[in-house]
N, C-alpha and C positions, 0 to 999 in steps of 0.2 A: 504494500500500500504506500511508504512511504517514497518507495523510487519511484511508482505513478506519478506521486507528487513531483516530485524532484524532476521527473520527465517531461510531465505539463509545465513546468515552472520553466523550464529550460526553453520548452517551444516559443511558449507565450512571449518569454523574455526577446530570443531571436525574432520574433514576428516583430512587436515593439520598437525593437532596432532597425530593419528596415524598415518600417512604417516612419521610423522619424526621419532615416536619412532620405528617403523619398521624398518628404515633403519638404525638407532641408534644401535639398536638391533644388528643386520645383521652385521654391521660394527666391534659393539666390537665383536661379535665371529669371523669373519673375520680378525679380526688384530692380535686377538689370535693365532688362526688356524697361520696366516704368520706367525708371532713371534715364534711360538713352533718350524717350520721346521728351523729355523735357527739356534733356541739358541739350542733345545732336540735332540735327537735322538729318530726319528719317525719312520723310518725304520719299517717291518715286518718281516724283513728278522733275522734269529739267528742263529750269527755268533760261529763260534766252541767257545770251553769252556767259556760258557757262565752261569751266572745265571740267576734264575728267583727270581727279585725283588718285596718285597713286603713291604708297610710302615701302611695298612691299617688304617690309623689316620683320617679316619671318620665312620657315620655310616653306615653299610653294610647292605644295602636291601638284598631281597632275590632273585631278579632279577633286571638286568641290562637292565640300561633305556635310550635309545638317549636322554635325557632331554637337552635342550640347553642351561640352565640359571642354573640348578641345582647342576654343577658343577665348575659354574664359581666362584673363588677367588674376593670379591667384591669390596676387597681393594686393591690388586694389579692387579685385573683383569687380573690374572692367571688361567689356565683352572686345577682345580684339578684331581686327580684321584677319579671314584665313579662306580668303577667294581664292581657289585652284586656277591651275592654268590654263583649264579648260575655259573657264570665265570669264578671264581677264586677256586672252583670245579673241574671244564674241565680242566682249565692249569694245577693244582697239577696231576691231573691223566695222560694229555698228556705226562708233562714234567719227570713223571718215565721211558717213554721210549724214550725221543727223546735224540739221540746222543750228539745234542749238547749244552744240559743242564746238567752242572755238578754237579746241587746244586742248592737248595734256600737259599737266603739270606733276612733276615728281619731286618730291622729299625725300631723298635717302642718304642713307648714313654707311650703316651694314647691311649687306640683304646672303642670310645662312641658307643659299641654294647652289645648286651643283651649277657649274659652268654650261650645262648642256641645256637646260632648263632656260637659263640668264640668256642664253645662244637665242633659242626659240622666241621670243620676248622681243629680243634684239628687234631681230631679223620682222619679227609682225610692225614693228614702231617705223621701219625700214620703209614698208610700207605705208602706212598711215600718213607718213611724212607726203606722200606723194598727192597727197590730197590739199596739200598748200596750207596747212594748218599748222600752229606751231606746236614744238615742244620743247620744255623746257622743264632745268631740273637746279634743284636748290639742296644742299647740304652742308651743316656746320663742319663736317668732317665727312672723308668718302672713302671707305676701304676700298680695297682693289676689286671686288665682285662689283660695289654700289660703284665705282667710275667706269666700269666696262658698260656697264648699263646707261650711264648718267651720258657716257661719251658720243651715243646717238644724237642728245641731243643739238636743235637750235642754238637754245642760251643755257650756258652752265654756270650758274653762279654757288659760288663757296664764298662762308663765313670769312671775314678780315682776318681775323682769328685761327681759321685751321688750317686741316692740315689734310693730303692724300696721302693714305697711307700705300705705297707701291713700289714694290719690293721683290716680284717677282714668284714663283710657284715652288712650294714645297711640301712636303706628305714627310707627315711623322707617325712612325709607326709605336707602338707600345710593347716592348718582351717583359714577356711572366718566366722567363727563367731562375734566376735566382733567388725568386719571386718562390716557385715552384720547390728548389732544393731549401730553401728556409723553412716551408711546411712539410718537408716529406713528400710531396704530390710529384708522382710520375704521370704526365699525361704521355699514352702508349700513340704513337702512332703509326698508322698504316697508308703507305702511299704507292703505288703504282711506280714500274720502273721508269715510267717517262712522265716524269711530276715535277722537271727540274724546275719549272716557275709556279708549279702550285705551292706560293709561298705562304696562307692562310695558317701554316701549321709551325711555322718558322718561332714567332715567337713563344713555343713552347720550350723548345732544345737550343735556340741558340739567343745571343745580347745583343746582337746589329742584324744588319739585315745580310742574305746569303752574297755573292756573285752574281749570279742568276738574278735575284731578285732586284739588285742596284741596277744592274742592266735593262730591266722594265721600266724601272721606277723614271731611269734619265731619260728611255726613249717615250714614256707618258707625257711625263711633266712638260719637256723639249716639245711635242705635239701638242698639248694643251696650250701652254702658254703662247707656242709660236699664233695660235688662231687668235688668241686676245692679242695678241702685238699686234697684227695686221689688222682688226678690223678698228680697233685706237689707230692707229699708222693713219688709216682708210677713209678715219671721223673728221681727223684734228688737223689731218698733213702735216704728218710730222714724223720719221722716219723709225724703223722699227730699230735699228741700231742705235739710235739719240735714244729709242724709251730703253732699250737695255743700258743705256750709260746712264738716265734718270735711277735706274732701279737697281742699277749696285751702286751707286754712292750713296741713297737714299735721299735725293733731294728733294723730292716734293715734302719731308719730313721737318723741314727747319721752320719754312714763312711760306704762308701763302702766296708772297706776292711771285716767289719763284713759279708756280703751276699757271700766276697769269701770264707772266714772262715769256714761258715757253710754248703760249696760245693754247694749255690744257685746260681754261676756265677761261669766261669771256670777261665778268666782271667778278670784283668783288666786295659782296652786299650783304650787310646786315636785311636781317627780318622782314623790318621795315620796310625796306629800300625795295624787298623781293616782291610785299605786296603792293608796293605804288607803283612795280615793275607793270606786273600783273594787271590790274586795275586800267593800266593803261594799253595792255595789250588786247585785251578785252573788252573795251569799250567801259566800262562798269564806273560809275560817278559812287560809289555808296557804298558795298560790301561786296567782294567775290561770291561767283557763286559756284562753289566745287562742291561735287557729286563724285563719291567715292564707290568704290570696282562694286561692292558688294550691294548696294542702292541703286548704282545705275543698271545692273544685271534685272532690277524690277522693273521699271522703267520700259522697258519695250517685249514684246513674244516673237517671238519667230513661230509663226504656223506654216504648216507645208501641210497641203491633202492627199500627197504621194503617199499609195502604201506601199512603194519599193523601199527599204529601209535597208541602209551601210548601219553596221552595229557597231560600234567601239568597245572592247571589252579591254575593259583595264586591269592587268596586272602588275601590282605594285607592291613591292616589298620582298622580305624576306621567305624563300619558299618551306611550307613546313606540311607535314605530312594530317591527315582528318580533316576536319571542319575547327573553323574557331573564328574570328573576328574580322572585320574589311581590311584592318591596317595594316596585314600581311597577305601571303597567299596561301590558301590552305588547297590541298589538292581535291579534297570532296569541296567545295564553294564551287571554287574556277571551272572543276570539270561538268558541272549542274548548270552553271552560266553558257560553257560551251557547247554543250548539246541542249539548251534549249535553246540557244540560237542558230544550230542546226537543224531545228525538230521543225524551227518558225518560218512558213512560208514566206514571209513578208519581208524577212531578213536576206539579200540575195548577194551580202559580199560583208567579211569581217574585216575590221583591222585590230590587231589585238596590240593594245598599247603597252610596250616590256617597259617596268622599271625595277628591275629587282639584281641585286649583285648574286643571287641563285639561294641556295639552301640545298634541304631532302634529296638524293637521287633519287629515291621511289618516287614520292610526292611529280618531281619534273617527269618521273617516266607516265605516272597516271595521268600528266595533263597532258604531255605528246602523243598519247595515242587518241586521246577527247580530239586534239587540235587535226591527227593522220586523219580519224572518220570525218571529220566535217570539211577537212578540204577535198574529197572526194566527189562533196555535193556541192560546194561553192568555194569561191578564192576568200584564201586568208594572206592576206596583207599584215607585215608586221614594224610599227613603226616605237622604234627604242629611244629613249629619254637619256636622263642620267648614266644608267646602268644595265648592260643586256647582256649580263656576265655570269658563263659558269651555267647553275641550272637555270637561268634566266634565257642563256643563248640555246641549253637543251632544245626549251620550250618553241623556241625560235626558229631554229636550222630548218625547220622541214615548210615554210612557207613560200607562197610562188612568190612572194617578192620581199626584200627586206632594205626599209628604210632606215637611217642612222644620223645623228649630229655627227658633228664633228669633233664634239670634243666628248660623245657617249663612250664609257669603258665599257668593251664588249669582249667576246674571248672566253680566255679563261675554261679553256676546255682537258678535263681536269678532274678528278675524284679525288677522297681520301676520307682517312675514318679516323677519330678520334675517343680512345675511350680511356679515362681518368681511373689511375690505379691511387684509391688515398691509404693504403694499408699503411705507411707508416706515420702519416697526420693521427691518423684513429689509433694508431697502436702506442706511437711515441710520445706523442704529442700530448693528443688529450686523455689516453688511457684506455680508448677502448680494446676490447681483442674478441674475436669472434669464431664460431665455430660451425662446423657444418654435417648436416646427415642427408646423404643424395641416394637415389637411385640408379644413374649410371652416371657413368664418369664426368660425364661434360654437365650437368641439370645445373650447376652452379654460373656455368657461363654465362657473363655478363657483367658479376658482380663488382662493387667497387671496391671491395675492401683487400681485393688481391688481385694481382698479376697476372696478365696472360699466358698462359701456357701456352709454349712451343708449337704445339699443335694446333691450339687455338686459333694462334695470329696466323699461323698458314692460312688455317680456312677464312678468315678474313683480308687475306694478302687476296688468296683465288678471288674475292669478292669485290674489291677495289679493282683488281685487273678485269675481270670481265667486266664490270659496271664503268670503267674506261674503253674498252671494246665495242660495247654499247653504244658509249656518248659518240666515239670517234665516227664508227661508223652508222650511226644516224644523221650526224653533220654532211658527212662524207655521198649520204645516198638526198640530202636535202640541197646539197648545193652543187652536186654534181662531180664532184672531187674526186681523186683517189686517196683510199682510207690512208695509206704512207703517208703521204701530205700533209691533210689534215692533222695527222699523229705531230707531224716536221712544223706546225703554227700552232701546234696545241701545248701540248705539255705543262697546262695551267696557265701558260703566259696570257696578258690580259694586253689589250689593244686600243687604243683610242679608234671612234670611228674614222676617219680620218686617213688612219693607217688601213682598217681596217679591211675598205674595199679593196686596195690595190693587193690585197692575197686570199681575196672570196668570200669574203666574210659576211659581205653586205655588201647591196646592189649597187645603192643610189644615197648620196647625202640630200637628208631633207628633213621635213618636219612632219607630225603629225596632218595638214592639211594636206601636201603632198602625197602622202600616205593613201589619203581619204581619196582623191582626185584621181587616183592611181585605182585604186577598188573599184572608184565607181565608172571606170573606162574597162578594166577588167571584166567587171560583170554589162556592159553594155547598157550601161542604164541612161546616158544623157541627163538631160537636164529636168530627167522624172525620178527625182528620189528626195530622203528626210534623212539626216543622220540621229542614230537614238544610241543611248549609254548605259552600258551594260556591266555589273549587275545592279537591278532596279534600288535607286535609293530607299531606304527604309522611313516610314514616320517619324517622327520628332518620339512621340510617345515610345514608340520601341526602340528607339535609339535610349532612351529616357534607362526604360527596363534592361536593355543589355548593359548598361555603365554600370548597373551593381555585382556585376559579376566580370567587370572587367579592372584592368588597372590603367586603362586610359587617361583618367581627371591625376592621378598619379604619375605618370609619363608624362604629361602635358605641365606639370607643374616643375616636376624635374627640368623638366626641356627649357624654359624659361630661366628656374634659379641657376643650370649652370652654363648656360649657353653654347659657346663651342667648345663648351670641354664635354660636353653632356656624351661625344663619342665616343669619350675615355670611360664610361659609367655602361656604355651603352657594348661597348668590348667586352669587359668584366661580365657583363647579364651575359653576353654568347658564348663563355665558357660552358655553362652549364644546356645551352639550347643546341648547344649546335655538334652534338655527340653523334657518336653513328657514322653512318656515308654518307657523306655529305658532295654535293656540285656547289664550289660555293667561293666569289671572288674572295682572292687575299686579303686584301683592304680594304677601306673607304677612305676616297681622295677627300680631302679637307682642301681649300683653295687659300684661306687667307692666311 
């Protein structure tokens, strides 16, 4: 009788608790939401000479998510901006013809997005320019991502005060070596005889980086940066050899009046000065009237009554094996996406949008075979972001056509297994010791508290080598190649796109609209179709009910208090997720 109690006592209390953080929840976005309509201007409506506002000072997915915790400011519990790139796409292209946009205007400082991303952005503003409109950008200080950006424009005015910070490209990586022998922790690893650049495992065994690996790392960086020095070179006319003699002496770092000197700012304005700038660029006697990415997205529909429909199906993130949450890829989600937009009459050409630096080998094998049945009934176009590396490029290889930036890390083709021996952390360390009663020899396999056995790792060596076998020769039968080849550009090494097409990697440099263009001439559809975005966004409410069983509003807060270090925190969580066999890039490029 009394544990009944003790039982119910226990539910009730549980129920309780989520009943209050629900409404806890509920509340702080509701107090927001009030707060905004009073202090912001919410409005959808865009009033004549208006610009369109953009600060972009976080990181830009590639699509735009209701997330309801994701965009909340955790310390001022201010709701940020976190319009995807798919959004802020639309409104560049809308806002070339809508009358009552005169202009974009840009505030940036830092913007935490990959180069390839920043690339896509570019290249749409490229555009938009041709419309006779201006643009213009304002910052008290401008990292090197926010002046790649800022360098499109018309007018670039910086603070009297700051400073650009440009210094040129570098990736730092983090080793758990010693790290490793201080706690006892063997992590065992398993790699395939031709894995010279599947460097992902590097920091466990070794304190720098390999041969091999410094070898990528200079012909990335060298490719990355060469395309931001050309397209600055391309902006400002100013020679890509002067920005490399800017950016090892460190000059734009002392006074700003240098960055005017060398015509990389046009003026330089206080606040003030930016908006009397503005005011008069726009006709406006009284107050600006700027309308920012996420308000003007309200602001107009695009209807289409085509039911030929180009799908986009986004893949984004880390690949991981079952069903679990949007902000990575789980291979039951993706492959439930993918065959029902093979199942859908209506849908008659995909492009599957890669941004993921890979994961799972199974997880990539379950969604390459969803990807083999459907392009069997319709073309799959595949247009890579950031990252289309490892099991990301799995997923990839076998499309009739593949799209790439130029500065997309792709490649990376590659397995290995990683399995964590902590017998002596547990035995020496903290004291534990363990015992065991099996029924055949191996029933123990797996465990963390001991060693692999000899025999063991064999059967896991055969298993990384076939699942290399696999990868090679699925690239090999998607791109047309000879498996040797393939093996002779693979070996984990990772590839800017850039590099990439000139050894088969990928077709065509371009973007995501390119992509689309390219689909819908494929499937012959003309100027009778709708593009729609796959997989369907969820409610506000279920988005609501899934954050208590996620750790998103905790990621997202993390993300914020440490910024770019947050990849250092976010390393350390992959020791323990990314066990197993894994197709999975070495790194993540950090740019600033």
């Amino acid at each position: 009788m009394k544990f009944s109690k003790v039982l119910l006592a226990a539910f009730l209390g549980t129920l309780i608790a989520l009943l209050i953080t629900f409404f806890v929840k509920v509340g702080v976005v509701s107090s927001m939401i009030s707060g905004m309509s009073k202090d912001t201007e919410t409005s959808t409506d865009v009033k004549p000479n208006s610009v369109l506002y953009m600060k972009l000072n976080y990181e830009i997915q590639d699509r735009s998510v209701d997330d309801p915790f994701g965009s909340i400011n955790f310390s001022s519990k201010e709701m940020l901006e976190s319009t995807g790139l798919n959004v802020i796409l639309r409104n560049i292209e809308h806002a070339k013809t809508d009358p009552n946009i005169k202009g974009i205007y840009m505030e940036l400082s830092s913007i935490p997005t990959s180069t390839a991303t920043l690339q896509e952005l570019r290249d749409k503003l490229i555009e938009f320019k041709e419309s006779g409109k201006f643009i213009a950008c304002y910052g008290e200080t401008y990292s090197q991502s926010a002046y790649y950006m800022a360098s499109i424009a018309d007018h670039i005015w910086l603070n009297p005060e700051g400073v650009i910070d440009f210094h040129g490209m570098a990736s730092q990586i983090m080793f758990y070596k010693h790290l490793f022998e201080k706690l006892e922790v063997e992590m065992q690893i398993v790699r395939g005889p031709n894995n010279r650049f599947k460097s992902a495992v590097e920091p466990y065994f070794l304190d720098k980086m390999s041969e091999a690996n410094r070898e990528q790392m200079d012909k990335l960086l060298s490719t990355v940066w060469g395309q931001i020095l050309v397209a600055i070179s391309e902006s400002r006319n100013i020679s890509v050899e002067q920005l490399n003699q800017i950016a090892d002496n460190l000059e734009l770092m002392t006074d700003a009046k240098v960055a005017l000197n060398y015509g990389l700012v046009d003026q330089l304005y206080y606040r003030d000065q930016v908006l009397a700038e503005l005011k008069t660029m726009t006709g406006s006697s009284d107050k600006i009237n700027a309308i920012n990415n996420e308000n003007y997205a309200k602001s107009y529909k695009t209807k289409n009554p085509s039911k030929n429909e180009v799908a986009i199906i986004y893949a984004s993130g880390q690949i991981y094996d079952g069903k679990g949450s949007e902000d990575n890829i789980y291979s039951e989600n993706l492959s439930k996406t993918i065959r029902e937009a093979r199942e859908d009459k209506d849908v008659k050409a995909i492009v599957l949008r890669v941004n993921s630096p890979g994961g799972s080998a199974l997880a990539s094998a379950i969604i390459g075979r969803e990807l083999d049945l459907t392009k069997e009934v319709k073309p799959i176009i595949v247009s890579m972001g950031n990252y289309a590396a490892s099991g990301g490029y799995w997923i990839s290889a076998k499309a009739d056509y593949i799209f790439a930036d130029p500065t997309t890390l792709t490649g990376s083709i590659g397995v290995f297994g990683t399995f964590p021996n902590l017998q002596g952390l547990l035995n020496n360390k903290i004291g534990l010791t363990f015992d065991v009663a099996k029924t055949n020899e191996n029933a123990d396999f797996g465990s963390v508290t001991q060693p692999l056995t000899p025999f063991q790792y064999a059967k896991l060596q055969e298993n990384v080598v076939k699942t290399y076998d696999d990868f090679t020769r699925r690239v090999a039968e998607g791109r047309g190649l000879r498996q040797t080849y393939v093996d002779s550009i693979g070996q984990g090494r990772v590839w800017a796109g850039a590099d990439a097409i000139e050894i088969g990697l990928v077709d065509q440099l371009g973007d995501m609209e390119d992509a689309i263009a390219f689909a819908v001439e494929k499937a012959g559809l003309g100027d009778d179709y709708k593009v729609t975005e796959l997989p369907k966004e969820k409610d506000f409410f279920t988005r609501i009910m899934e954050s208590f069983n996620s750790n998103n509003d905790l990621d997202a807060a993390l993300r914020q208090k440490m910024g770019v270090y947050y990849h250092y925190f976010e390393g350390i969580e992959n020791l323990q997720k990314n066990t197993g066999i894994q197709a999975r890039m070495p790194f993540d490029l950090v740019i600033e």
